[in-house]
C-alpha positions in Angstrom: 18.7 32.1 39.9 15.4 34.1 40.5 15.4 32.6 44.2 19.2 33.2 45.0 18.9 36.7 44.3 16.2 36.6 45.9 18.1 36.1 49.3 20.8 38.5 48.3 17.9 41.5 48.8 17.0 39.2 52.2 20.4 39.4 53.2 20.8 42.9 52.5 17.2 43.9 54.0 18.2 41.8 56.9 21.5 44.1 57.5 19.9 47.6 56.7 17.1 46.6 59.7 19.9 45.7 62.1 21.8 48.9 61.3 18.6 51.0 61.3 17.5 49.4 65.0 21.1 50.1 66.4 19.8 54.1 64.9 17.1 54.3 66.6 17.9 52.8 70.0 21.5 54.0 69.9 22.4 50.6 71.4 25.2 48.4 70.8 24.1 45.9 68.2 25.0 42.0 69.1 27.5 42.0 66.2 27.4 37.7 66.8 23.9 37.4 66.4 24.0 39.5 63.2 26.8 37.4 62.0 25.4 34.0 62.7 22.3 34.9 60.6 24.1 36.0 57.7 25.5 33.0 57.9 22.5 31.1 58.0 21.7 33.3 55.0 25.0 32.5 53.2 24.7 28.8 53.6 20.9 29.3 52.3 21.9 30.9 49.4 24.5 28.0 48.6 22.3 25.7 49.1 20.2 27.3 46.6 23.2 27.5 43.9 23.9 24.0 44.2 20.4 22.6 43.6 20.4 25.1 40.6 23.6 23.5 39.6 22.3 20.0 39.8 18.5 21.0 38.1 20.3 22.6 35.1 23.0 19.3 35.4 19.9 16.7 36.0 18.4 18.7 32.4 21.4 18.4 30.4 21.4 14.7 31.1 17.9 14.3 30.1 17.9 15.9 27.2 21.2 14.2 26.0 18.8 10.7 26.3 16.1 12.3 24.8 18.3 13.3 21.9 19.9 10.2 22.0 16.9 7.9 22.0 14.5 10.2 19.8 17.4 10.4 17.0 17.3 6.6 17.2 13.8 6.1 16.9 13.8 8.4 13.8 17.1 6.6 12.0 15.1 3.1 12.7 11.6 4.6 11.8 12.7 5.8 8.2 14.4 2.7 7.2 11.7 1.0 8.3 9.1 3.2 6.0 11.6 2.7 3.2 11.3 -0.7 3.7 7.3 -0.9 3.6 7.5 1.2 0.8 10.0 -0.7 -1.0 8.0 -3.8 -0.6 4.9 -2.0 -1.4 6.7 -1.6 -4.8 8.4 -4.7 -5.1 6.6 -6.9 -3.7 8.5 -10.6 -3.5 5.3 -12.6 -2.1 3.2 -10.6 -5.0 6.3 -11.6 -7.8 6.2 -15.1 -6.6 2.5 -15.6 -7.6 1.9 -13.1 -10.3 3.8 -15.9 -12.8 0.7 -17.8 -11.7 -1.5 -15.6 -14.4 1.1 -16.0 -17.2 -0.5 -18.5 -19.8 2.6 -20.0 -20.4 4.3 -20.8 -16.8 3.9 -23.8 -15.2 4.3 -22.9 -11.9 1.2 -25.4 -11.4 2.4 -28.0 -13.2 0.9 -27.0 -16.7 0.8 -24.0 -19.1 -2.7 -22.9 -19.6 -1.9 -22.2 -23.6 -1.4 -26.1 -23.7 -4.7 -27.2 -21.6 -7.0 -24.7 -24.4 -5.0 -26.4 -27.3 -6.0 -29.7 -26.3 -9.7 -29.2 -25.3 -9.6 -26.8 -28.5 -8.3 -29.9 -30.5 -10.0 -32.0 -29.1 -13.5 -30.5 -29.2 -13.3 -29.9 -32.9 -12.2 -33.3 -33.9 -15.7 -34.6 -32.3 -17.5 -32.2 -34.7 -18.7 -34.5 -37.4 -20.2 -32.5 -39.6 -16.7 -30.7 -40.5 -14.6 -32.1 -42.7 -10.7 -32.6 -42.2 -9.7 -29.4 -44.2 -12.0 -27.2 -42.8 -10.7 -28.4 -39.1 -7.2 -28.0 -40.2 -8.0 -24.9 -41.4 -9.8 -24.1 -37.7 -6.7 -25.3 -35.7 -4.5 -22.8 -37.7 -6.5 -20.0 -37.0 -6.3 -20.9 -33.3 -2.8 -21.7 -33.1 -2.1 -18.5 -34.6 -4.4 -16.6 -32.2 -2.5 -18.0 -29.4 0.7 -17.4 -30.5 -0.2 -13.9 -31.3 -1.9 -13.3 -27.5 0.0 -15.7 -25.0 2.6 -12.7 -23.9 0.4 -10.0 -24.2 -2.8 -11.5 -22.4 -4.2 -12.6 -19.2 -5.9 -16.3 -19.4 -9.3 -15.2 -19.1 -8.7 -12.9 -22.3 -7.2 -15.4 -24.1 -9.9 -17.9 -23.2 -12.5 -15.2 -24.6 -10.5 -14.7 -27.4 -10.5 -18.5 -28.3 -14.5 -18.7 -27.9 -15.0 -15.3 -30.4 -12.4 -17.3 -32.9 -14.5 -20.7 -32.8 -17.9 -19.5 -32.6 -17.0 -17.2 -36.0 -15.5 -19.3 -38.1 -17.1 -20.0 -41.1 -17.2 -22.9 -44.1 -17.8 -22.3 -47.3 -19.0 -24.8 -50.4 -19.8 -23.6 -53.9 -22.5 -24.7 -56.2 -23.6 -24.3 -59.5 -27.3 -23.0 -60.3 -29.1 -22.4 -63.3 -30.2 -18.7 -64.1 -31.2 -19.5 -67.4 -31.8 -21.3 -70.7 -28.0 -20.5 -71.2 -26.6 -19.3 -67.9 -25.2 -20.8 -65.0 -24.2 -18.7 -61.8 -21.9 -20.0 -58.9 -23.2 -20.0 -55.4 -20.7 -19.8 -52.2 -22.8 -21.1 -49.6 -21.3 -19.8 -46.2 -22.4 -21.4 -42.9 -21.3 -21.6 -39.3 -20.8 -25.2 -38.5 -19.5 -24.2 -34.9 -23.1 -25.0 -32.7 -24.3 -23.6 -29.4 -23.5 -27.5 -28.1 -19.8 -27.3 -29.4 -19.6 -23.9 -27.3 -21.0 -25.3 -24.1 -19.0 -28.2 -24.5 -15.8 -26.9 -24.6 -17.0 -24.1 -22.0 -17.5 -27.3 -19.7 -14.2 -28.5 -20.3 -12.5 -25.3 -19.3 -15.0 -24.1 -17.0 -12.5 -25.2 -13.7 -9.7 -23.0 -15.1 -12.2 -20.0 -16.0 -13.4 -20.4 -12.5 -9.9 -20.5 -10.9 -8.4 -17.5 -13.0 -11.6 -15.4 -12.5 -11.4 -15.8 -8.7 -6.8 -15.4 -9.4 -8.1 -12.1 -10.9 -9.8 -10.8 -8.1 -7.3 -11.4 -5.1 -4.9 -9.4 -7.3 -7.2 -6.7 -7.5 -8.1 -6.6 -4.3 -4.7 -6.6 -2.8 -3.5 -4.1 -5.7 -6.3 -1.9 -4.7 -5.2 -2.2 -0.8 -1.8 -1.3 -1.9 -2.4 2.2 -4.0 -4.9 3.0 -0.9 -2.1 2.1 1.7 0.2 4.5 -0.4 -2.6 7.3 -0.4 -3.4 7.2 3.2 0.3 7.2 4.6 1.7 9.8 2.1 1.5 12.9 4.3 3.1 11.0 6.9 6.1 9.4 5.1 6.4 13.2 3.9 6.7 14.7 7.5 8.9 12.2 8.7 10.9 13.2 5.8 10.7 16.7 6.6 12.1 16.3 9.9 14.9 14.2 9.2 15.9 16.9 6.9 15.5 19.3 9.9 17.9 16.9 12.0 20.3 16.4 9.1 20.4 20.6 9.8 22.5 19.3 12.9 23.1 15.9 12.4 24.3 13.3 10.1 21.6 10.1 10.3 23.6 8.5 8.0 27.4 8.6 10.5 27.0 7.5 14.4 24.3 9.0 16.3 26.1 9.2 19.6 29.5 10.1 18.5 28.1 13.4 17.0 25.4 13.8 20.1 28.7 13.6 22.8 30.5 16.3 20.8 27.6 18.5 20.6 27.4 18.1 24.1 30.7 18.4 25.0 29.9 15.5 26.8 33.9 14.3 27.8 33.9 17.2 30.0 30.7 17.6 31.7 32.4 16.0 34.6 34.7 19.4 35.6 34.1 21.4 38.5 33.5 24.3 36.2 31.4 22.5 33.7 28.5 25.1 32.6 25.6 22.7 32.4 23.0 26.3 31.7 25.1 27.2 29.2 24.9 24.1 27.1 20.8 23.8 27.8 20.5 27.2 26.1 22.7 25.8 22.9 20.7 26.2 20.0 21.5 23.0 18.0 20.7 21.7 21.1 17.3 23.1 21.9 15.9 22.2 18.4 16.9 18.7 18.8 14.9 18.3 21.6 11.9 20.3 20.5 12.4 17.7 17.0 12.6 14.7 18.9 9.8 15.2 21.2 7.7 15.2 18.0 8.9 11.2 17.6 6.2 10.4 20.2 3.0 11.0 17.8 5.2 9.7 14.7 5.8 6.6 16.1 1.9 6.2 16.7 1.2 7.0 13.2 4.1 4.5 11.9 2.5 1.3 14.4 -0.5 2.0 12.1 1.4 2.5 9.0 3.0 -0.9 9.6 0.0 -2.8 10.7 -2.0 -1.6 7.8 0.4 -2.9 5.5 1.2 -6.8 7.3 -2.6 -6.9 7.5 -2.7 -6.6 3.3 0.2 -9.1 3.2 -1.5 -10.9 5.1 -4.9 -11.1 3.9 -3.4 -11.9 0.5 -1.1 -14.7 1.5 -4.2 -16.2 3.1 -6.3 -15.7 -0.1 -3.9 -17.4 -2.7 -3.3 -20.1 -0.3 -7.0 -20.8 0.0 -6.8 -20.6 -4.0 -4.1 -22.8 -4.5 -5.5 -25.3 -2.1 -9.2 -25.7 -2.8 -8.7 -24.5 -6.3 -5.4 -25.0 -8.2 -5.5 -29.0 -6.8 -8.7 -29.7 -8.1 -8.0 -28.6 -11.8 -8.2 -31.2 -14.5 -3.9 -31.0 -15.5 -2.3 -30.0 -12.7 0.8 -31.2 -10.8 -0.2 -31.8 -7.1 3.8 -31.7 -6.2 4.7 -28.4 -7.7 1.5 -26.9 -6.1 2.4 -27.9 -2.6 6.1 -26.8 -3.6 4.5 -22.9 -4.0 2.9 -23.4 -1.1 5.8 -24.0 1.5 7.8 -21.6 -0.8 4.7 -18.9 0.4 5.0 -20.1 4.1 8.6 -19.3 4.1 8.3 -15.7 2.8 5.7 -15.2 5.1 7.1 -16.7 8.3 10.6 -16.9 7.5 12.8 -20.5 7.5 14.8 -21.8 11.1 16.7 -23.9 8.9 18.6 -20.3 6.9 18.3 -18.4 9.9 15.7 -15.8 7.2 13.0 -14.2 9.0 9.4 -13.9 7.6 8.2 -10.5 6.1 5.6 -10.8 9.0 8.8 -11.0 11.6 11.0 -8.2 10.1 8.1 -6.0 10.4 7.1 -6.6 13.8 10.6 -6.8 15.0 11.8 -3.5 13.6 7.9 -2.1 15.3 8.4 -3.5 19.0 12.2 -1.8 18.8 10.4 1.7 18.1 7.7 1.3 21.0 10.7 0.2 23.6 12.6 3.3 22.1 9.0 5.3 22.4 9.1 4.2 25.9 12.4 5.9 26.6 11.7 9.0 24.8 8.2 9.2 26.9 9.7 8.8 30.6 12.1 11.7 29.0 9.8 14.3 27.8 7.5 14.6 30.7 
């Protein structure tokens, strides 16, 4: 605009200096020479308005895609952090192996509670020095401390807790000794019949399954850890994406068609008329903020490729570690069941990687999927900004 009226005062100068000439020499002016550069001028000038007409009409259509594509990009990238987050929460690989640590499943083909019974049992029947009451008496106490600890412990705890109960228990045997010419007193003689040997014994016997729950313990922790610190680091970003939807959600509904609402606000059916005031529509205020809002996608998007890497890498590192466990470990206990074992592990493969055969993809494939359909969306948004 700055240009055209720029030629007007051209124009005008250009038709004053004729006029003042034909002053000042007080001869006849070539009136068709003056017309043919106004003209010139004229058709300058129109030139001018159209390529302002078709900047301001070349804008409107960018920053319809930009809209278009950057309110895409933010719809996708918010179900997708609801979906990490949910998981993160809810984890279906983590539920499928945390029945691993419960004493009584038998997931691997046993319940632990069972396998300490029977060394238990069996480790204080070989105790000759004990006679039958007393190892009656024993087993109770046991049986009872199991029952009392197989819902609310881990193995390792009620391991422990089986070891404290043995290694205490106590016999006792009365006897009569003579204080006197005309006095007898009664002696309880209390000993610990349980020996070091017994201990280490029955330590040996459940020393695979104290070894294989120890090492259980630790891939939780580690991947439990990974999670609260996943949650930590990506909180001020889940938070700003947040913000901004609610910013959008100002203009437009996320949750109804995109487009639909984007055409309207563009008035987009009509942009084709003669008369169509493209300038007008670029300095709509609904409109200007949706652009400024999805420009911002471009470092979001960034921040979300890390957000979902970090997390598939956790996934990932703990899939690997259980199935490490299950097969160097779990296999090689003394009661397992080799069949259900494998059975855990292709039910793990399939979480992970998905199955062909149900058409399901993997949580590895969901992720990745839903992240190379924001970078091609990125792409878009990019080639629009600049």
């Amino acid at each position: 605009m700055k240009k055209i009226m720029s030629l007007f005062a051209v124009i005008a100068i250009a038709v004053c200096a004729c006029a003042q000439d034909y002053l000042v020499s007080q001869e006849p002016v070539n009136n068709k020479d003056l017309s043919t550069e106004i003209t010139k001028l004229k058709e300058m000038v129109r030139q001018l308005q159209e390529n302002e007409l078709q900047s301001d009409k070349i804008k409107y259509q960018k920053n319809y895609q930009l809209i278009i594509n950057g309110l895409e990009t933010i719809k996708e990238m918010q179900q997708g952090i609801m979906e990490i987050t949910g998981a993160r929460s809810q984890n279906i690989l983590y539920k499928k192996l945390i029945d691993i640590n419960n004493p009584t499943s038998e997931v691997l083909g046993f319940q632990l509670i069972d396998v300490i019974n029977k060394t238990l049992e069996e480790n204080i029947n070989a105790i000759t020095s004990l006679a039958e009451g007393d190892k009656k008496r024993l087993k109770g106490q046991t049986s009872g401390l199991f029952e009392g600890l197989k819902r609310a412990f881990p193995p390792l705890q009620i391991i422990t807790g089986a070891f404290s109960a043995i290694s205490s228990f106590t016999t006792y045997k009365t006897r009569v000794e003579k204080i006197g010419r005309k006095a007898d007193s009664i002696i309880v003689d209390v000993t610990n019949p349980i020996t070091q040997e017994v201990i280490g014994r029955m330590s040996g016997n459940l020393q695979p399954y104290i070894v294989f729950y120890n090492e259980l313990n630790k891939v939780n922790a580690v991947f439990e850890n990974a999670l609260y610190q996943h949650e930590v680091e990506y909180k001020d970003f889940i938070e700003e994406v947040s913000l901004l939807r609610q910013a959008i959600e100002k203009r437009i509904n996320l949750g109804e068609s995109v487009s639909s609402q984007v055409v309207e606000l563009f008035d987009l059916t009509n942009s084709s008329a003669q008369d169509f005031n493209y300038k007008s529509k670029l300095e709509n205020e609904p409109i200007r903020e949706l652009v400024g809002n999805c420009v911002n996608v471009f470092e979001l998007v960034d921040r979300y490729k890390k957000f979902t890497n970090d997390f598939v890498t956790i996934q990932d590192d703990f899939y690997r570690s259980n199935l490490e466990l299950l097969s160097k470990k779990a296999k090689y206990l003394p009661y397992k069941d080799v069949a259900k074992i494998d059975q855990l592990i292709t039910d793990l493969d399939l979480l992970k990687n998905g199955n062909n055969a149900t058409n399901t993809a993997g949580f590895d494939a969901s992720y990745k999927l839903r992240l190379k359909g924001l970078l091609s969306k990125l792409y878009a948004v990019n080639k629009l900004r600049m």
